[in-house]
KOLFI-380024 format. One record per residue (C-alpha): residue in three letters; x, y, z. Coordinates in steps of 0.25 Angstrom, whole numbers, plus 5000, padded with zeros to 4 digits. Each point is the difference from the previous one (the first is absolute). Example, Ala and Ser with C-alpha at 12.3 -4.5 7.8 and 13.67 -1.06 7.14 Angstrom:
residues 2
> ALA:5049:4982:5031
> SER:5006:5014:4998
***
This chain:
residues 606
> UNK:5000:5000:5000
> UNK:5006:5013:4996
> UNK:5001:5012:5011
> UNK:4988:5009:5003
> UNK:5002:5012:5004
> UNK:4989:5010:5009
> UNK:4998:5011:5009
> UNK:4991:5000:5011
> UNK:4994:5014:5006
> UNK:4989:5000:5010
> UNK:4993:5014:5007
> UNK:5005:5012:4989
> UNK:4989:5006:5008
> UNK:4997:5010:4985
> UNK:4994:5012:5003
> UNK:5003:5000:5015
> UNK:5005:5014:5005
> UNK:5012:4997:5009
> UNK:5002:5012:5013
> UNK:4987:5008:4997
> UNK:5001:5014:5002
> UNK:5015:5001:5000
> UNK:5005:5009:4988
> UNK:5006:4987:4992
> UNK:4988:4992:5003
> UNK:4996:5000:4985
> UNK:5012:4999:4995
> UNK:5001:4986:5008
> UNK:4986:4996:4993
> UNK:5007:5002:4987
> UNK:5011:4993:5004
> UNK:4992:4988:5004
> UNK:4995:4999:4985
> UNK:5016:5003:4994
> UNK:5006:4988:5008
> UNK:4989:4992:4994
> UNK:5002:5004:4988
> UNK:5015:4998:5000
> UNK:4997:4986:5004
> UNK:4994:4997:4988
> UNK:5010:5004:4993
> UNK:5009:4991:5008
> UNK:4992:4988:4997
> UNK:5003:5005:4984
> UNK:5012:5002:5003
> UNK:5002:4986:5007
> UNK:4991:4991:4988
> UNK:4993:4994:5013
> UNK:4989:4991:4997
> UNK:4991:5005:5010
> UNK:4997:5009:5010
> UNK:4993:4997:5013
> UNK:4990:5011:5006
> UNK:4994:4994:5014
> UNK:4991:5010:5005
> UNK:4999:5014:5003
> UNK:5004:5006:4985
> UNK:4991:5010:5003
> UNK:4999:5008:5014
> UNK:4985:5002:4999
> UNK:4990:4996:4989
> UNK:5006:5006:4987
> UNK:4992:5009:4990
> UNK:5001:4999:4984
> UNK:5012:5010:5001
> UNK:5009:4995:5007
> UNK:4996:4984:4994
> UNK:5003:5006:4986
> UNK:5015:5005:5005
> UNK:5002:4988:5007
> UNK:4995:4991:4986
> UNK:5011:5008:4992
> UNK:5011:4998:5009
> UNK:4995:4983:4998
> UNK:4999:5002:4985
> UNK:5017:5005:5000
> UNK:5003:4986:5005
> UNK:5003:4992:4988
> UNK:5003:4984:5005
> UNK:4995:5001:5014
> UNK:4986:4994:5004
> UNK:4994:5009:5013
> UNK:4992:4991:5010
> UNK:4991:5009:5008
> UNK:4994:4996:5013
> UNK:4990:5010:5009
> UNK:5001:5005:5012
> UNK:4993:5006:5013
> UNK:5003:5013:4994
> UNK:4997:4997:4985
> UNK:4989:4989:5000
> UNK:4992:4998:4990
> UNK:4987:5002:5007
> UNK:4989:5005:4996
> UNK:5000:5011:4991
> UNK:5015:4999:4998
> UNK:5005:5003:4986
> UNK:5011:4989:5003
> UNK:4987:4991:4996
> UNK:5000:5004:4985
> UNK:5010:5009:4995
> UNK:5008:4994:4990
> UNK:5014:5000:5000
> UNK:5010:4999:4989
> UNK:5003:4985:4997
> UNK:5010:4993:5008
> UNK:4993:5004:5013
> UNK:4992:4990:5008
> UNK:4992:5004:5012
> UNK:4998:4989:5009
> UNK:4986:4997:5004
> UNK:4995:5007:4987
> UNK:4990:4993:4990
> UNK:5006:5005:4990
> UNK:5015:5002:4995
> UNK:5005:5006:4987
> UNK:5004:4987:4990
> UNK:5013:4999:4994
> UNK:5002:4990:4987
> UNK:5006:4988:5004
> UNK:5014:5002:4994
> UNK:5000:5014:5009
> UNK:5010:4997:5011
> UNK:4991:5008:5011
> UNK:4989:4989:4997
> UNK:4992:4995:5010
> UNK:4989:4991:5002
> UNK:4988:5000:5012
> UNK:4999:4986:5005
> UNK:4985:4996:5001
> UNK:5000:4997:5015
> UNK:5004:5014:5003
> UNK:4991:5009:5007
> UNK:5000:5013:5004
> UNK:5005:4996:5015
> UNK:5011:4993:4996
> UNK:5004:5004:4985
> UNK:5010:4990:4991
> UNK:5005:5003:4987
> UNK:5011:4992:4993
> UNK:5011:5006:4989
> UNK:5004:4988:4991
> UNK:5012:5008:4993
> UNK:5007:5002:5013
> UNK:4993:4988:5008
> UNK:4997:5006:5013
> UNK:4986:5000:5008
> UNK:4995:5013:5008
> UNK:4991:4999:5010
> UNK:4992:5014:5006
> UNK:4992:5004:5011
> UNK:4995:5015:4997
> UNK:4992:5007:5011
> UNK:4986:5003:4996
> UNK:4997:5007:5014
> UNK:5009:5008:5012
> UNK:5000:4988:5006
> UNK:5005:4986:4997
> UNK:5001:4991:5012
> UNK:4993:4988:4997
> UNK:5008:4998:4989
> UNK:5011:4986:5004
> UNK:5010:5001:4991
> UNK:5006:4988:5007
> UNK:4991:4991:4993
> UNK:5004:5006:4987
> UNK:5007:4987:4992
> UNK:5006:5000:4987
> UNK:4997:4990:4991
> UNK:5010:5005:4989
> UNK:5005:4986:4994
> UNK:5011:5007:4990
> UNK:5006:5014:5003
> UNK:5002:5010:5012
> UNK:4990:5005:5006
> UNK:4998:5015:5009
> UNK:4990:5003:5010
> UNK:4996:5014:5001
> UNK:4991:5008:5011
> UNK:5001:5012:5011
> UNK:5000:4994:5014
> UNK:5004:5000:5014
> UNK:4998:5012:5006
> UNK:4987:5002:5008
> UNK:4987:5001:4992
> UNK:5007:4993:4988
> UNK:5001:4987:4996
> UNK:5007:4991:5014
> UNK:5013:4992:4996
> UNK:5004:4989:5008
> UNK:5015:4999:4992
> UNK:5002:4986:5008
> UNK:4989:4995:4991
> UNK:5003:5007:4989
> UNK:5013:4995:4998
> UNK:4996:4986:4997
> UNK:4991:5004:4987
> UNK:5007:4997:4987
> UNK:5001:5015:4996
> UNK:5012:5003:4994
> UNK:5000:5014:5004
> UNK:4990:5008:5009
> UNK:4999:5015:4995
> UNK:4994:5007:5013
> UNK:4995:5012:5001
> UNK:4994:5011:5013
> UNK:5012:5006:5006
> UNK:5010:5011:4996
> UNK:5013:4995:5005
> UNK:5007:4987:4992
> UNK:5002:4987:5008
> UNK:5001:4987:4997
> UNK:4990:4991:5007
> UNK:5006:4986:4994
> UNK:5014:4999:4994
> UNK:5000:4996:4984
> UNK:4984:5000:5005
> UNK:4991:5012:5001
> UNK:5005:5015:5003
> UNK:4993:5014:5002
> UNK:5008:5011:4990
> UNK:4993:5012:5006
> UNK:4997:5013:4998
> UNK:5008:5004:4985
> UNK:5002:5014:5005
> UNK:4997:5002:5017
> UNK:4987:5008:5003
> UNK:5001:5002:5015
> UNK:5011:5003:5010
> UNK:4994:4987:5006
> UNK:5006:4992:4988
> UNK:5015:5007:5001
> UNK:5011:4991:4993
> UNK:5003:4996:4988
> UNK:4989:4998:4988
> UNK:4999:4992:4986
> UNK:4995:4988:4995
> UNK:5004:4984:4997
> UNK:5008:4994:4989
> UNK:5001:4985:5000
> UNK:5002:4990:4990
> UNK:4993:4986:4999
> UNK:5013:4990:4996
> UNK:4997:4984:5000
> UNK:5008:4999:5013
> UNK:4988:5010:5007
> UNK:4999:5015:5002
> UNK:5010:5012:5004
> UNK:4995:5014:5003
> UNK:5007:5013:5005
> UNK:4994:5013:5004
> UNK:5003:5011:4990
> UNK:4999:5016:5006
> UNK:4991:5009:4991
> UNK:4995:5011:5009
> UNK:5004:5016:4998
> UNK:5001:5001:5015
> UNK:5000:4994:5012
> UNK:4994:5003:5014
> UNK:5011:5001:5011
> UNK:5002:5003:5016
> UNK:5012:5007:5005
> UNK:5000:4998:5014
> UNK:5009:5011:5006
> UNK:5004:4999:5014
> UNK:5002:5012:5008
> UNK:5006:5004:5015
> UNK:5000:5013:5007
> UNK:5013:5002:4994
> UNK:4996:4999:4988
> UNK:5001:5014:4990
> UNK:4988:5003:4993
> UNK:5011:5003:4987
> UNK:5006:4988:5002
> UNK:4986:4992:4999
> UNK:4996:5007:4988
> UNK:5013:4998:4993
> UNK:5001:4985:5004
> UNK:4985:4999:4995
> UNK:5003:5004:4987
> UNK:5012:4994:4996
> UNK:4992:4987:5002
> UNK:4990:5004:4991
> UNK:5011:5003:4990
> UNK:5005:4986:5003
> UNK:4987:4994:4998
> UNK:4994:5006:4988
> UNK:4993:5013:4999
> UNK:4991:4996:4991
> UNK:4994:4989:5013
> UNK:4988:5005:5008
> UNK:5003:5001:5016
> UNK:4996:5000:5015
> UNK:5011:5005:5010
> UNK:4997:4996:5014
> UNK:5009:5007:5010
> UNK:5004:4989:5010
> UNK:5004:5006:5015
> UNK:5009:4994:5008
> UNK:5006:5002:5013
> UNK:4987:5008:5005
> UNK:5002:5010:4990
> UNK:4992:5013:5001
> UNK:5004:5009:4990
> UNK:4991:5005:4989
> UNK:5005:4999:4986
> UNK:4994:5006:4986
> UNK:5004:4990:4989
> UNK:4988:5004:4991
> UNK:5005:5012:4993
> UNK:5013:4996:4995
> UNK:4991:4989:4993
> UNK:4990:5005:4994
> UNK:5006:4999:4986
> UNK:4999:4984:5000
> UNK:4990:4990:5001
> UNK:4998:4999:5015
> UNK:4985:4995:5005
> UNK:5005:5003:5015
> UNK:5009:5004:5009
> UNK:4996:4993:5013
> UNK:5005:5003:5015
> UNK:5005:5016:4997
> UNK:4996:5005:5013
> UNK:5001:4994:5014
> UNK:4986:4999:5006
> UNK:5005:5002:5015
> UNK:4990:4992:5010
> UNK:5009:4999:5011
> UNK:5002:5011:5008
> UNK:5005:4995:5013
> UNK:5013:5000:4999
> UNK:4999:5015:4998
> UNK:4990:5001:5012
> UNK:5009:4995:5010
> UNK:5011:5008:4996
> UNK:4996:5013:5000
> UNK:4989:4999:5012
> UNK:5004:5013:5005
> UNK:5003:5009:4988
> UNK:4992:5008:4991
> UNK:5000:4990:4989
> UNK:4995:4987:5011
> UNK:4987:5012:5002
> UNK:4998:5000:4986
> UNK:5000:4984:4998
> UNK:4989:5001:5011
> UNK:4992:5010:4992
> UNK:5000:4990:4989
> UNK:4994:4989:5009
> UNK:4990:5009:5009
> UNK:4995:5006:4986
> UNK:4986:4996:4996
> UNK:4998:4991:4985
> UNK:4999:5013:4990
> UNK:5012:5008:5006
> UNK:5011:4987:5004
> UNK:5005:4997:4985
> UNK:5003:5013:4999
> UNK:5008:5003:5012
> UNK:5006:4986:4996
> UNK:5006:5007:4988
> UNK:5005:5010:5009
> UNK:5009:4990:5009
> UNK:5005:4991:4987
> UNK:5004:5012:4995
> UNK:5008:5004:5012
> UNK:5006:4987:5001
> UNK:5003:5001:4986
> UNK:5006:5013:4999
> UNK:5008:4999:5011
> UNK:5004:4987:4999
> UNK:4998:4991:5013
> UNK:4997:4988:4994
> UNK:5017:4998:4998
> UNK:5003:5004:5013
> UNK:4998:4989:5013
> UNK:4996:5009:5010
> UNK:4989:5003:4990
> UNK:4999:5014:5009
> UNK:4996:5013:4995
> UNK:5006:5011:5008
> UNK:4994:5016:5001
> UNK:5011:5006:4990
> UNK:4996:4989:4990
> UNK:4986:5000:5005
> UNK:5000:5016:4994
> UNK:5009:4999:4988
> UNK:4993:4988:4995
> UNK:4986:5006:5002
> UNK:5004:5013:4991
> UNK:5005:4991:4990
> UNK:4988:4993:4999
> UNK:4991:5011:5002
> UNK:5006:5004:4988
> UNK:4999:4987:4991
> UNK:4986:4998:5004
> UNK:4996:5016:4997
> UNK:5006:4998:4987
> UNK:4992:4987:4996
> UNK:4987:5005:5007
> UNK:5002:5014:4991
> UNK:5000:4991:4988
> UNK:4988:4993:5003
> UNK:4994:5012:5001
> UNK:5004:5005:4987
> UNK:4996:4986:4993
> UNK:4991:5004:4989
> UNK:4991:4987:5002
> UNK:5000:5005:5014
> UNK:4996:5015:4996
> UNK:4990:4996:4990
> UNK:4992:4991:5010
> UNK:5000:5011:5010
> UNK:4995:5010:4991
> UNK:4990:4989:4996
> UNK:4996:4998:5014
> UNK:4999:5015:5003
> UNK:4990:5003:4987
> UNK:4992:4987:5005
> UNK:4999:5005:5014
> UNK:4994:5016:4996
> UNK:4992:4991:4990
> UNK:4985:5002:5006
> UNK:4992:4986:5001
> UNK:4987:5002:4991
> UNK:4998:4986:5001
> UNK:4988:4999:5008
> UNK:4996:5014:4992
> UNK:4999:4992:4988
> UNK:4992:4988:5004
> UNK:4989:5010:5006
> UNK:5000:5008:4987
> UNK:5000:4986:4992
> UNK:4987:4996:5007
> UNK:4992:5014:4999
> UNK:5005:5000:4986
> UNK:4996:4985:4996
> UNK:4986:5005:5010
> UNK:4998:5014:4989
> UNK:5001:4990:4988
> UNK:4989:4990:5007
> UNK:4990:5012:5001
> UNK:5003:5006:4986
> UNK:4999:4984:4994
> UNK:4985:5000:5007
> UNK:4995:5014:4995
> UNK:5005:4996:4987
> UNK:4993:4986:5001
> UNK:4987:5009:5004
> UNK:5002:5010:4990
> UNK:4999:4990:4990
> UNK:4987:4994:5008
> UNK:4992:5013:4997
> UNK:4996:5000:4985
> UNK:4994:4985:5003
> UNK:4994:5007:5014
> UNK:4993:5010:4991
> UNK:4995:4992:4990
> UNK:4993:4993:5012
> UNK:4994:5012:5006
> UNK:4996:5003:4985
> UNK:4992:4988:5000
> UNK:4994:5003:5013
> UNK:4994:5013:4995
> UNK:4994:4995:4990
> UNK:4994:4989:5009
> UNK:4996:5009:5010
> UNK:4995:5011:4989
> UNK:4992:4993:4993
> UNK:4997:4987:5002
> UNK:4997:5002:5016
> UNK:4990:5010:4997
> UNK:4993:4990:4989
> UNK:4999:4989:5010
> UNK:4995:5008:5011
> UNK:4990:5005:4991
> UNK:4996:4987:4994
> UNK:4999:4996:5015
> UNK:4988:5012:5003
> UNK:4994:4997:4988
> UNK:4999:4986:5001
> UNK:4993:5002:5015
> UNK:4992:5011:4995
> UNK:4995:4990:4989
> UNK:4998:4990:5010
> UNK:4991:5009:5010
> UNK:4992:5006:4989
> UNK:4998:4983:4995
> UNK:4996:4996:5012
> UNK:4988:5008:5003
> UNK:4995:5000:4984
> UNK:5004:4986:4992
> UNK:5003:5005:4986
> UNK:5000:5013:5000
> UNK:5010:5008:4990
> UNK:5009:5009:5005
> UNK:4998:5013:4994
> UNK:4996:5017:5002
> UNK:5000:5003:5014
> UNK:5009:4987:5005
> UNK:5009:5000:4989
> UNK:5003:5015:5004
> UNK:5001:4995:5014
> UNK:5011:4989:4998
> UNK:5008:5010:4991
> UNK:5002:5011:5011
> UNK:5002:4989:5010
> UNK:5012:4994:4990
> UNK:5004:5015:4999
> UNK:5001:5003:5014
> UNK:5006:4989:5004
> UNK:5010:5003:4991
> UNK:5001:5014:5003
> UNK:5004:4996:5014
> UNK:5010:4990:4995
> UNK:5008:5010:4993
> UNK:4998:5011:5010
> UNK:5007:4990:5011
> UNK:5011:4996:4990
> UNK:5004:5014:4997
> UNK:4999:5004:5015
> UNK:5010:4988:5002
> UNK:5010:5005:4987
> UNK:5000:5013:5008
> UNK:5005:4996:5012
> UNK:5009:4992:4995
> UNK:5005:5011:4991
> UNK:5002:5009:5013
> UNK:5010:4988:5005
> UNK:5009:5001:4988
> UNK:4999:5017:5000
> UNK:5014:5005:5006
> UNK:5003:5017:5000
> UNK:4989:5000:4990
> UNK:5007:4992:4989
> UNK:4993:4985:4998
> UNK:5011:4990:4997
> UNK:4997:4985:4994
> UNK:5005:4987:5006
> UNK:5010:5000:4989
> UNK:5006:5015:5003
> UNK:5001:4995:5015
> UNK:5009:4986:4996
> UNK:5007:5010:4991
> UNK:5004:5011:5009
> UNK:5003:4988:5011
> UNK:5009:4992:4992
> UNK:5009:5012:4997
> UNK:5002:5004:5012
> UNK:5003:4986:5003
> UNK:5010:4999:4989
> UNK:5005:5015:5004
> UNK:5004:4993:5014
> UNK:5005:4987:4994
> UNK:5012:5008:4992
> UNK:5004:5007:5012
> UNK:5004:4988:5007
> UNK:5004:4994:4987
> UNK:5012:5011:5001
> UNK:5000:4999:5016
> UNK:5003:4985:4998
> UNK:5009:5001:4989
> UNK:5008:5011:5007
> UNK:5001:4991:5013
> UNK:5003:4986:4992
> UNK:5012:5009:4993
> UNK:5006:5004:5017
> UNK:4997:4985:5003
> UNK:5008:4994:4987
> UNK:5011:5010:5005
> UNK:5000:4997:5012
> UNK:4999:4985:4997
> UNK:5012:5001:4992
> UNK:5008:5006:5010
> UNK:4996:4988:5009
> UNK:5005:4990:4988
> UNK:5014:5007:4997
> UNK:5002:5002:5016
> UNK:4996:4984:4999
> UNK:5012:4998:4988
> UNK:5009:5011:5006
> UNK:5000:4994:5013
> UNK:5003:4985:4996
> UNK:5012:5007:4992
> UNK:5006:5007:5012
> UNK:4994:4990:5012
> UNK:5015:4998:5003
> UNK:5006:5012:4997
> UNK:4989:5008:5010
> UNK:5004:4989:5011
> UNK:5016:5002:5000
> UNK:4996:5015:5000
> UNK:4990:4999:5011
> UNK:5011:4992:5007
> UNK:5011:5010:4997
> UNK:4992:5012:5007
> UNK:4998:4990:5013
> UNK:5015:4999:5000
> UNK:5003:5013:4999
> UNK:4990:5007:5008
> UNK:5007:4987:5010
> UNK:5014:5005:4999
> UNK:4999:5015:5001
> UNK:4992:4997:5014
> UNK:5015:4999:5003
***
């Protein structure tokens, strides 16, 4: 069997942004997908058969973008097939594009129904056996004789998956296992039980640093390029070689940079140049292009504050841990100094309530600071050094509360402050005005409703004239008439009525409705007198009319009051929200200044 060549990479973790909100936090992204890239044009550069991916390509579910730039680094490669299993942070679950793009042929995605065909004379060829499933996928490529077997992630989760039950039943050939496992949530790996499958090579896959779990077996490459100071060391991928005699594999360094720790040990002895010097000649020794944490490490109970930051801000530096001394231990200076000015001001510190003791602790670490104690075994302060020190203090902390003061975070919040102080509070203002406002417009909505009732109210009254007018007089006359008739019958069967009768049943009909229209007429009148006002009569529609506009006259007047008040509100609203931003801005700045006014107020007591 002749030599086949491959590379195995496991959690590039694409499209991850390494140290967020750090200045070169994007310029790592980028350099994520570069190392990647330059890989791939190892593997060209190698002729490798194939590539391994085990999980974790992408750091999150990838979008069309970034699967197309990925897909044309792939189509580059020219002999190398690219096995591709999921992980926890790429699965293919549901609605994952991972599902169904289509990449460039030569690249098989484990777990996948459907993989891009080669012709059979194509040395990237590959058949899917037709046991396989989506669980455990198994395709076999006949012109290089060598089985795969993948486990791509379809959810987060992965934990009942055994892949110690995974047997290969390759009869001709190597055969690769692939999958992400072994960390928590992932899929569990006993490697005791894993060593006794018949895998030629195990490409695992869920952790950033290389290891190798079983010699000539199965091994983690990591992380191609670092993405956390939690990953520091070195960072690539794995080239082996498959050989009739078995496997060899060696770890191969691709990363641009590389997180490292300079501890840095200090005494009281120590000079602060001589820390910042020693500091930077090992970032020169180790590569200025690497990304670090400097933790100051104190030794012989040393107290002495030292300001490293500066002299590093030009490189890549996530930290500088261990700066200043934070003193908790006071007794020693207590009991030395039981009688002097400096013992009284310890006890100050002590007998101080919560809000003033941190900052008459900054008083005394400044003394013992400034004036240097802490060297010295008597640890004793006496009164000449007691007062020189306290003048030279008093002026440090003067210096740094004047610069607070000046801040122009700190100056625009006060004068936020101030302009949201004088600001009036209309709030309960506007809600009253809202409600007479919302009140006025109900009343107008009902006299407009009623307004629009009249023409159907008039056409009533109309019809009740007329009924009244008329036909009440005709009945009431047909009424007499009839009992007229009736009488006259009575006495003399069949007598016409005629002459004298017929001249008696008309005035009857006449008076009666004579009588009618004189109570009607007497009852238009007094009703007019109702509706008389200065002389002028005025019709329900005039009165709706000259209601509604005053109405509407009163609404626009709290329409502007309101609008006027809801204006001072928003203002006042938006100073609350920018004292709210400004304050989250400053929060600490206000506090070191709160605590640097207690300190000196504290120290010129004395």
């Amino acid at each position: 069997m002749s030599l086949i060549s491959f590379m195995h990479i496991s959690d590039v973790l694409l499209g991850s942004v390494p140290d967020m909100d750090y200045p070169w936090s994007q310029e790592r992204a980028e350099e994520v997908y570069d190392t990647f890239e330059n890989i791939i044009d190892s593997a060209n550069a190698r002729k490798v058969d194939f590539m391994f991916i085990s999980g974790n390509l992408f750091g999150h579910q990838p979008g069309k973008d970034e699967l197309d730039r990925v897909n044309r680094a792939f189509s580059r490669l020219e002999t190398t097939s690219v096995i591709y299993v999921t992980g926890r942070c790429d699965s293919m679950c549901e609605g994952s594009l991972l599902l169904e793009y289509r990449f460039c042929p030569g690249v098989y995605v484990m777990g996948r129904p459907y993989n891009e065909e080669l012709p059979e004379n194509d040395i990237r060829y590959a058949v899917r056996d037709a046991g396989a499933t989506m669980a455990v996928d198994h395709i076999y490529f006949p012109n290089k004789k060598v089985h795969f077997y993948g486990i791509s992630y379809f959810a987060k989760k992965m934990s009942s998956v055994s892949v110690e039950d995974i047997e290969s039943d390759a009869k001709t050939g190597k055969s690769v296992l692939l999958f992400s496992g072994g960390a928590a949530g992932c899929i569990p790996v006993d490697f005791g039980k894993i060593k006794k499958t018949g895998f030629d090579y195990i490409a695992l896959g869920g952790r950033q640093r290389f290891s190798v779990q079983l010699p000539g077996k199965a091994a983690y490459p990591g992380s191609p390029e670092s993405v956390s100071a939690a990953s520091a060391g070195a960072h690539g991928y794995i080239y082996g070689t498959f050989e009739d005699d078995g496997i060899s594999i060696e770890f191969v360094p691709a990363a641009r940079r590389m997180y490292k720790t300079i501890d840095y040990p200090v005494t009281n002895y120590t000079k602060e140049l001589d820390a910042r010097s020693d500091i930077l000649r090992i970032i020169d020794k180790e590569g200025r292009e690497n990304i670090y944490t400097v933790n100051i490490v104190r030794n012989d109970n040393c107290e002495k504050n030292f300001d490293i930051s500066e002299c590093l801000s030009k490189f890549r530096v996530l930290a500088v841990n261990g700066e200043h001394f934070d003193r908790s231990d006071y007794e020693k200076y207590q009991r030395a100094n039981k009688n002097n000015l400096f013992g009284s001001l310890i006890e100050r510190m002590y007998s101080a309530d919560l809000e003033h003791r941190e900052g008459v602790k900054l008083a005394v670490d400044s003394m013992i600071d400034a004036s240097g104690i802490y060297m010295h075994s008597s640890y004793k302060m006496g009164e000449d050094m007691f007062d020189n020190t306290r003048r030279q203090v008093l002026t440090i902390l003067s210096a740094q509360k004047g610069a607070y003061e000046k801040d122009s975070d700190i100056i625009s919040y006060e004068d936020t402050r101030r302009k949201y102080e004088v600001s009036p509070d209309v709030l309960e203002e506007l809600n009253s005005t809202w409600a007479s406002e919302r009140g006025v417009e109900l009343q107008i909505k009902t006299l407009r409703n009623r307004l629009a009732e009249l023409p159907r109210q008039n056409r009533r009254k109309k019809m009740r004239t007329i009924f009244r007018t008329v036909l009440v007089p005709l009945m009431l006359a047909g009424i007499v008439a009839v009992l007229v008739l009736a009488a006259v019958a009575g006495k003399n069967s069949g007598y016409a009525v005629g002459g004298a009768l017929g001249k008696i049943v008309f005035v009857l009909i006449l008076v009666t409705a004579l009588l009618y229209y004189a109570g009607y007429e007497i009852f238009r009148h007094m009703t007019g007198i109702r509706h008389h006002s200065d002389g002028t009569q005025e019709t329900d529609s005039e009165i709706l009319i000259n209601d509604l506009k005053v109405l509407e006259d009163k609404r626009e007047e709290l329409h502007k009051k309101r609008v006027s008040l809801q204006t001072k509100n928003g203002y006042k609203e938006s100073l609350h929200d920018s004292l709210s931003r400004q304050s989250a801005i400053i929060k600490e700045k206000m506090y070191y200044m709160d605590l640097l006014n207690i300190a000196v107020e504290t120290l010129e007591k004395y």
